[in-house]
N, C-alpha and C positions, 0 to 999 in steps of 0.2 A: 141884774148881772148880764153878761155878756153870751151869748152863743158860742164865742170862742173860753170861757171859764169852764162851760159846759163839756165843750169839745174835753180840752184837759182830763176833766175830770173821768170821761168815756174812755181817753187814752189811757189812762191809770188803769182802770177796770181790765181793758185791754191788754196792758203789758204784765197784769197780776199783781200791781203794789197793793189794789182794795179789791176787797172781794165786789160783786154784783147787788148786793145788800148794802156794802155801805157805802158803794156808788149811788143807789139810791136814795137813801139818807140825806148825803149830800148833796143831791139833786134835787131833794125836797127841801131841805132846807134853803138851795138856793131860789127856789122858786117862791118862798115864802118869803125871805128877804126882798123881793122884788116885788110885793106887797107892802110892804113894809119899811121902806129904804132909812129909815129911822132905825131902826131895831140894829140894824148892822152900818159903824161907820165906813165907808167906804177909803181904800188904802190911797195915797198919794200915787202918780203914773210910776209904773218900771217895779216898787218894791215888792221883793222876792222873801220869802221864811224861808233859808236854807238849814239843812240836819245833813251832817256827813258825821258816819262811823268808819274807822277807821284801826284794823288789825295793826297792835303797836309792834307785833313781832315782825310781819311782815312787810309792813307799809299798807298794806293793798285794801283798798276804798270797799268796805261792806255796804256802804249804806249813803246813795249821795241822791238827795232830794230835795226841788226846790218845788215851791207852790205859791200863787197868788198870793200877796198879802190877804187879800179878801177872803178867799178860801180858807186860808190856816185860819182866820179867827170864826170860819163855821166849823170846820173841824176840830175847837176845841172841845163846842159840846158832845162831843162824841167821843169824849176820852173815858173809860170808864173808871169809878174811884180806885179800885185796885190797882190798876197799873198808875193814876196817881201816884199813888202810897208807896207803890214798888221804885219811881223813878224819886222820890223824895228822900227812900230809904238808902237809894244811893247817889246823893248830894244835888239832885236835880230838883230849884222850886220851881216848880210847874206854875203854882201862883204869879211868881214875877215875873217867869218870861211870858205867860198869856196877854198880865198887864201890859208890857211892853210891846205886845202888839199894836195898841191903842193909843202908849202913847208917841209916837212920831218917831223911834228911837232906830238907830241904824249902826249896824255893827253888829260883834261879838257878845252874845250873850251869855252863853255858858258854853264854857270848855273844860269837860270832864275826863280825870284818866280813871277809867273804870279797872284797877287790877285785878278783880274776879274773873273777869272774863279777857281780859288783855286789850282790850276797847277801847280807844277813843273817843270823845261823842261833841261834837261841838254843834251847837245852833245860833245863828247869826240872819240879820236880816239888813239885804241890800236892796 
């Protein structure tokens, strides 16, 4: 992986999306991948995992995040089974869209209207 993935991932830690823990994680993992360059396919150039949430009452953007393709698929292992189970229990297959990291797929993945909490949730990869 790259010095500048790294950088990213410091940024994040920085701006408070991940904590200092699981910037670390993810810095170990990326450092293992780079032993390894088998173990993780590496992404086609430019593709981006976007997540944006989005208040359906207001408009106004909760949550707009893009990351390396390469990164999102080390950060899946870091999902724990409960929020799994929590994002499945509300229409979200986490299964498919992981796969679809893998396989070459670009676009719209899931677009969720969440009416519990008045959320929007879409993930897409460009």
């Amino acid at each position: 992986m790259t010095s500048e993935e790294k950088m990213k991932v410091l940024k994040m830690i920085e701006q408070g999306k991940i904590t200092a823990d699981e910037g670390a994680k993810i810095l170990e993992a990326i450092d293992e991948g780079d032993k390894d360059t088998e173990q993780i396919p590496m992404p086609k150039e430019g593709k981006t995992f976007k997540i944006k949430v989005t208040d359906m009452n207001s408009g106004a953007v909760k949550v707009n995040l893009g990351l390396p393709l390469g990164l999102a698929r080390l950060i899946k292992s870091f999902i724990p089974p409960g929020e799994v189970a929590r994002l499945e229990d509300r229409g979200i297959d986490v299964e498919t869209i992981l796969s679809d990291l893998d396989s070459g797929t670009v676009g719209k993945l899931v677009e969720i209207q969440d009416e519990k909490d008045n959320h929007r949730i879409e993930i897409w990869i460009e």
